[in-house]
N, C-alpha and C positions, 0 to 999 in steps of 0.2 A: 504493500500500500504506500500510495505516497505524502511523503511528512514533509514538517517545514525543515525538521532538519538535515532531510535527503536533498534538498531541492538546489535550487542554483542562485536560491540569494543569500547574502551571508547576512548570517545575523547575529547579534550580541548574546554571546552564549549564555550569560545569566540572565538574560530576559527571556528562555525559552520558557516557557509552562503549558502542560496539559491539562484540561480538566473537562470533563462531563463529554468528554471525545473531541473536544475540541481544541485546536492548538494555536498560543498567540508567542507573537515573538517580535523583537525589535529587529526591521533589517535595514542596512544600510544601502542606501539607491543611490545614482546618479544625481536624485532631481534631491537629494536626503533624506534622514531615517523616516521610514513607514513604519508602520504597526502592521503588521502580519498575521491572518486570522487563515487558517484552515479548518474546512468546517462540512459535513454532511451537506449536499444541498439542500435537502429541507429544513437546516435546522431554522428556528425560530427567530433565532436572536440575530442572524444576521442582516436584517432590513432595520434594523436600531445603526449600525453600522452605514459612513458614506466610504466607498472608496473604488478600487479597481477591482473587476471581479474577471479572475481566470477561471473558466471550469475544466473539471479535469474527470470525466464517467461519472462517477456518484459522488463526485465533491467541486468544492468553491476554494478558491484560495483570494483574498481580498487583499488590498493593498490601499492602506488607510494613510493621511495624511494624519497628524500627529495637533487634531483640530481639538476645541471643545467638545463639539459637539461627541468625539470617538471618544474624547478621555472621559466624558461621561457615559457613554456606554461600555467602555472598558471599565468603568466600577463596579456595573450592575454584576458585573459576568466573573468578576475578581475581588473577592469582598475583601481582600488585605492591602487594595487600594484603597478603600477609604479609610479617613483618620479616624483614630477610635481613642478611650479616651485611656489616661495615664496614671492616675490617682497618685498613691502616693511614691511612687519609684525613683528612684532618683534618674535624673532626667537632662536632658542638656536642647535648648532653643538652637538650631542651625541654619539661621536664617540666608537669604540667598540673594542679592541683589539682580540680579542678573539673567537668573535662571537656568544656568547650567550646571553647579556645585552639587548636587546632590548626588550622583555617583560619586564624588570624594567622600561628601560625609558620609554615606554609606559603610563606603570603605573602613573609612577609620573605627565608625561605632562594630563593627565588624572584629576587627582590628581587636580593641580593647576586650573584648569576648560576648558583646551581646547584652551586659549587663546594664545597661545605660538605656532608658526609656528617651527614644531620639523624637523632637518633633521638626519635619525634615521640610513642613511651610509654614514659615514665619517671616511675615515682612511686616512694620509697621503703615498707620496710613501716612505719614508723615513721609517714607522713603518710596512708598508707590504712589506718591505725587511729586516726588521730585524724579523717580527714575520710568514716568509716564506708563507705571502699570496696572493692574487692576488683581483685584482678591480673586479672581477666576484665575489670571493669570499664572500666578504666583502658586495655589493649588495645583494647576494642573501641570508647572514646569516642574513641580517638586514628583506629582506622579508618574510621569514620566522616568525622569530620574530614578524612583526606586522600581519601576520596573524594567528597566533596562538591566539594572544590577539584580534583580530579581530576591527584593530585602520583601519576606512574607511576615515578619514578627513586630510589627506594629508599629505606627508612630502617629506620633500629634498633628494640629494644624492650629498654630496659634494666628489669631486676631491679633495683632502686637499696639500697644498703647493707641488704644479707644478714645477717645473724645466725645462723640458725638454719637443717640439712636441711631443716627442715618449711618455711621460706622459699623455698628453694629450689625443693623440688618445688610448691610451688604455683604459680612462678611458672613452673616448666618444662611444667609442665600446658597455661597458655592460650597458649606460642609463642613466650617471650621467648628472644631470641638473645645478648642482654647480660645478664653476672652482674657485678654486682659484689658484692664480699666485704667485709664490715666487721669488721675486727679489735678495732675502738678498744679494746674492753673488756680486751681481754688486753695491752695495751701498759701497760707497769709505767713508771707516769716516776718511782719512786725512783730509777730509774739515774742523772738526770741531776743530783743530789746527794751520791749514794753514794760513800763515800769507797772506795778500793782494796781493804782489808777487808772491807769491805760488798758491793759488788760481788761480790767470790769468793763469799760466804756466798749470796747472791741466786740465785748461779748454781746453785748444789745442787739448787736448787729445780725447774727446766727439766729439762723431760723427756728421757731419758736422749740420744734421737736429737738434741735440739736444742742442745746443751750447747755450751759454744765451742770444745772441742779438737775436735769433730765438723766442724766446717766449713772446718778445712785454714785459715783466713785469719789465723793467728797468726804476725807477722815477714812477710808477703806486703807489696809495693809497688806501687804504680801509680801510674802517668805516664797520665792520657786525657785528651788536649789539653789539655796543662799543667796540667790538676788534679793537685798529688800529695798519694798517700794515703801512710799506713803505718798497719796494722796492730799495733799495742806492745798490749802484757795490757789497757792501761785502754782502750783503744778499741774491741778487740775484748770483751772483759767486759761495757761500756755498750752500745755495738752488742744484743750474747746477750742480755742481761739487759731493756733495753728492749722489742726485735721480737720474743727467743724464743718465747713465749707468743703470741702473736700468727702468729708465721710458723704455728706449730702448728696452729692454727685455723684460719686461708686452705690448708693445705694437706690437713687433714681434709675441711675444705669442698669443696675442688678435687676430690677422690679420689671424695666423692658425686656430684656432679655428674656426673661424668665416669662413674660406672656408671648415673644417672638418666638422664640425655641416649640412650646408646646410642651410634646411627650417627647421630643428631640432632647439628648443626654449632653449635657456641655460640664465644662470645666470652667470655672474663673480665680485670676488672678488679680490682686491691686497692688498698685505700681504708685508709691508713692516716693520713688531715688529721688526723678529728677527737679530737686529742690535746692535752695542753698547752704541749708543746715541739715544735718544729722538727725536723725529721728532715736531721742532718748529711747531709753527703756519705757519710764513710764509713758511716753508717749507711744510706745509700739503697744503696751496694754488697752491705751483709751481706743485706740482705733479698732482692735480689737475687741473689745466689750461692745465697743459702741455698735457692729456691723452688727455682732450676738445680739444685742437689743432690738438692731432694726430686721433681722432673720437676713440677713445677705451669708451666704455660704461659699466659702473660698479651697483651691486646695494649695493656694500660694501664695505670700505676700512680698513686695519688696523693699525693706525699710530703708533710710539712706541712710550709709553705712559711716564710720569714721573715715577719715583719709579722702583721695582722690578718684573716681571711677573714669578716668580720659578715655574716650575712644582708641581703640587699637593699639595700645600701650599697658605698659606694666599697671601696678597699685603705686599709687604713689602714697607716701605714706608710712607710719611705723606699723611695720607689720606687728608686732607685739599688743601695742594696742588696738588694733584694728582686730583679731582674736580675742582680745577680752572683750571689746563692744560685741563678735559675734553671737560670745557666748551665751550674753544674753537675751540679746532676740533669740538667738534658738530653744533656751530656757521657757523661755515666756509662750514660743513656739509649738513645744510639747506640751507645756500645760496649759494654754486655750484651746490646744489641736487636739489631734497633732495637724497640723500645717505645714510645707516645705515654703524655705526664705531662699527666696529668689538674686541671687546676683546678676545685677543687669548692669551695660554695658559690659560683660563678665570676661569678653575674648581677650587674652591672651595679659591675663593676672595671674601669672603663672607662679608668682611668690607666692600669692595666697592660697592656691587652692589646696594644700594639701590641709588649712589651717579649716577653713570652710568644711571639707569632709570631716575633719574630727570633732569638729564642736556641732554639726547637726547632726552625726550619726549615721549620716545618706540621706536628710530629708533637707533635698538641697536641690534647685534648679538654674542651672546656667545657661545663660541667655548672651547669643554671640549673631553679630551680624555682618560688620563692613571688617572684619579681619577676613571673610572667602573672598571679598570683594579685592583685598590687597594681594592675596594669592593668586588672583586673576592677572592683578598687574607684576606678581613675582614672574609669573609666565611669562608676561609680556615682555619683560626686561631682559631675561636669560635669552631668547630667542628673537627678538625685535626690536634693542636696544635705542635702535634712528626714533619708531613710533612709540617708544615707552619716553625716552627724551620730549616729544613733541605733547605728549601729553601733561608730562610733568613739570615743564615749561608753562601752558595753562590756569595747572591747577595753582600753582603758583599766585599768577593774573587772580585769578576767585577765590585766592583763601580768607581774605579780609571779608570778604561780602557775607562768605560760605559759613563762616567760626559762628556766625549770630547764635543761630541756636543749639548749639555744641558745647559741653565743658571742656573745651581744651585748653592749653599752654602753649600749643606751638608759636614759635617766633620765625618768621620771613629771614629775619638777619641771620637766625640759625641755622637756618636750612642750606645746604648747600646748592651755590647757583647750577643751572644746568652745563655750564662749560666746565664748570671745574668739579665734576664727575666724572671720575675714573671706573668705579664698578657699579654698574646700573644695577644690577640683584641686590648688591649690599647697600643699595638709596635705604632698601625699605626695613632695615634694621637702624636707620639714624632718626630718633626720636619726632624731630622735628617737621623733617622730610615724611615720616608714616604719617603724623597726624596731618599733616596736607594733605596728603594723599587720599585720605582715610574721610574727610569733610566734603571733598569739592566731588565725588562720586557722580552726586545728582547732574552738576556741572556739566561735568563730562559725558556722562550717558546721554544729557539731551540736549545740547549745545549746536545750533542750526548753522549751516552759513544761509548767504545772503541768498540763496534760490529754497529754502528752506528744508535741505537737506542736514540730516544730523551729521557733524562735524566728524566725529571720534567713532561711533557707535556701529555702524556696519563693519568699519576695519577693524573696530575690538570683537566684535562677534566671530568675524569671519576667520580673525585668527585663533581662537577659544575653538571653534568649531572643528579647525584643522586642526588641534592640537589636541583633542580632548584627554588623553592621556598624559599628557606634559603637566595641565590642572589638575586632573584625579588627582598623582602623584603628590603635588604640592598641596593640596588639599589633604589627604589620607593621612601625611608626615606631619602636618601643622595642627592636626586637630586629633591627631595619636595624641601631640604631647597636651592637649585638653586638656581631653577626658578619661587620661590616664589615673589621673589623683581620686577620679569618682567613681573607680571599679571598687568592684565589693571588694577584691583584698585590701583596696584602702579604708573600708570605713571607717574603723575603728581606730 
């Protein structure tokens, strides 16, 4: 009988799978990769399917363009394409600018042994409006990817920092099982200057439900493994007065969702890092009471930590301290959870992670995005150094514009100019140069010239595409050294 893997197309050999007699596989064309379907001619499911149909006696062999419309009929038929949910596993965010990364991270979670709950689409709305894509998009380049690699044992699909219902339901629309909730905007850090007076006056302002005599935590104590709290006016005030507005909005959000979804099973996150102050102990309690009071249910929060989280770069920071502050969110974490504390901006804090695995146990999620994006341009540079200069030259031009909404340090003066670059691979190990690199992304992905063709973005594709192995590679080896710290022999 004849099979796809007898036949005369090649195809990606961990993308082959058989089931219910029918055979799909990733092959590689002249015109580019197809999806591969051999099939009984009557079966059913193949009029769900668009594409090229050979027959062959009592079979169909189709040759599908790599559309939406196919990657949602490849879920139907393959149920370990869609995202399912995580709970509390320890887990790693491997978001993808671009949409080709996902055969690396694959690779790597592979790598490390399996033990790692991967969610393999994650893009926030914030980087699919600067890199003009859409939450279908971003789903279905990730689906692809893991069936090409033919990954059957599960992974997420996070909504990455939510703002808006209308966020929301779009992301609820293509399947995503991960919400997280971005408060930042409603966090007031005058509290953490606010004298006593101020504070009372601040709090007038909180919505009647969120107010601090509403939350019962006034005069309350706590002992959780040695952490002690107490609750006195000015901590409970600061607490109100910082999250309250904030809690209000995660928990608005939470209330849509939860009548959007249905009987649909989701997961949510809140995401309160990016702020400019640190998120106390007793403040990781109120926020927590506070959601317990108003019924919002999380299986991950992210407090903002001691220290520095810069894009694409180390912790900046004493890591010493920066392990005592984890310790007790995680404390606090077990005892209103359990719950997993979220490291976001988390890629490549490679001092800290082994400190994060010990102080949560494994109930820890990291959350990584524009470091696949700098392994794209590691590619670039080893093999295309003219077009890797021409970009970095650029990014340059945009990093003042780009930094606005970014916590980084980078300095222009520190960077080194484009002429005086000797080793293009090793730009993206120079602090200054990565976090350039690392901001102006959107820049560069959608940067028109004057007939309104995108600048950069065909010749980056084009070379990614010919290259897919050169990125695995650099992906697989960059994200081994992850999520090596969050395998079960490290937990403990």
């Amino acid at each position: 009988m004849y099979t796809l893997t007898a036949s005369d197309l090649t195809l990606q050999p961990a993308s082959f799978t058989r089931q219910n007699g029918i055979e799909y596989g990733l092959a590689q064309t002249p015109t580019g990769p197809r999806l591969a379907i051999l099939s009984p001619l009557d079966w059913p499911g193949l009029v769900t399917f668009d594409g090229e149909p050979t027959r062959r006696v009592d079979q169909t062999r189709l040759l599908c363009p790599l559309s939406p419309k196919n990657a949602a009929a490849l879920r139907i038929q393959l149920a370990w394409l869609r995202p399912s949910l995580l709970g509390l596993r320890t887990s790693a965010g491997l978001g993808d600018r671009i949409g080709l990364a996902t055969p690396g991270h694959v690779r790597a979670v592979r790598a490390v042994g399996g033990n790692i709950a991967p969610i393999f689409a994650q893009q926030s709305m914030r980087e699919m409006a600067r890199t003009d894509r859409t939450p279908q998009q971003v789903m279905d380049d990730a689906m692809w990817g893991i069936f090409a690699e033919g990954w059957h044992a599960g992974f997420g699909a996070d909504a990455d920092h939510l703002k808006t219902p209308e966020d929301i339901d779009a992301c609820l629309a293509v399947g995503y099982t991960f919400f997280t909730i971005d408060p930042g905007a409603h966090v007031d850090n005058r509290a953490e200057t606010a004298s006593l007076t101020e504070l009372r006056e601040l709090a007038k302002s909180l919505p009647l439900d969120h107010r601090p005599r509403t939350s019962g935590l006034l005069g309350k104590r706590y002992d959780i493994e040695g952490l002690e709290l107490t609750f006195d006016e000015v901590t409970l005030l600061k607490a109100a007065v910082k999250y309250g507005k904030a809690i209000a909005h995660v928990t608005s959000m939470y209330q849509h969702l939860v009548s959007a979804a249905g009987t649909r099973p989701f997961e949510l996150e809140v995401s309160v890092d990016e702020t400019e102050q640190p998120t106390s102990h007793a403040e990781h309690v109120y926020i927590v009471k506070e959601l317990k009071r108003l019924g919002v249910k999380w299986v991950s929060l992210a407090p903002r930590y001691v220290g520095r989280f810069e894009k694409g770069v180390d912790y900046i920071g004493d890591i010493s301290a920066f392990e005592t502050d984890l310790s007790g969110h995680a404390a606090i974490a077990r005892h209103f959870g359990p719950y997993k504390l979220s490291l976001h901006s988390g890629s490549d804090k490679f001092s800290i992670y082994p400190a994060a695995m010990r102080q949560t146990h494994g109930l820890v999620h990291l959350k990584t995005a524009g470091t696949s994006y700098l392994e794209a341009l590691r590619s670039l540079a080893g093999l295309d150094p003219v077009f890797f200069r021409e970009l970095y030259a650029y990014a340059r031009q945009r990093y003042d514009t780009d930094k606005a909404s970014y916590h980084v340090s980078a300095e222009l003066s520190r960077a080194p100019l484009p002429e005086e670059v000797k080793d293009w691979p090793g730009l993206l190990e120079q602090f200054d140069a990565r976090e350039i690199l690392h901001v102006t992304f959107g820049s560069v992905l959608t940067e028109k010239t004057d007939t309104g063709k995108r600048r950069f973005y065909d010749r980056f594709m084009d070379f990614l595409q010919a290259n897919p192995e050169t990125y695995a590679a650099n992906l697989e080896k960059h994200f081994i050294r992850h999520l090596t710290p969050f395998s079960l022999d490290n937990r403990l």
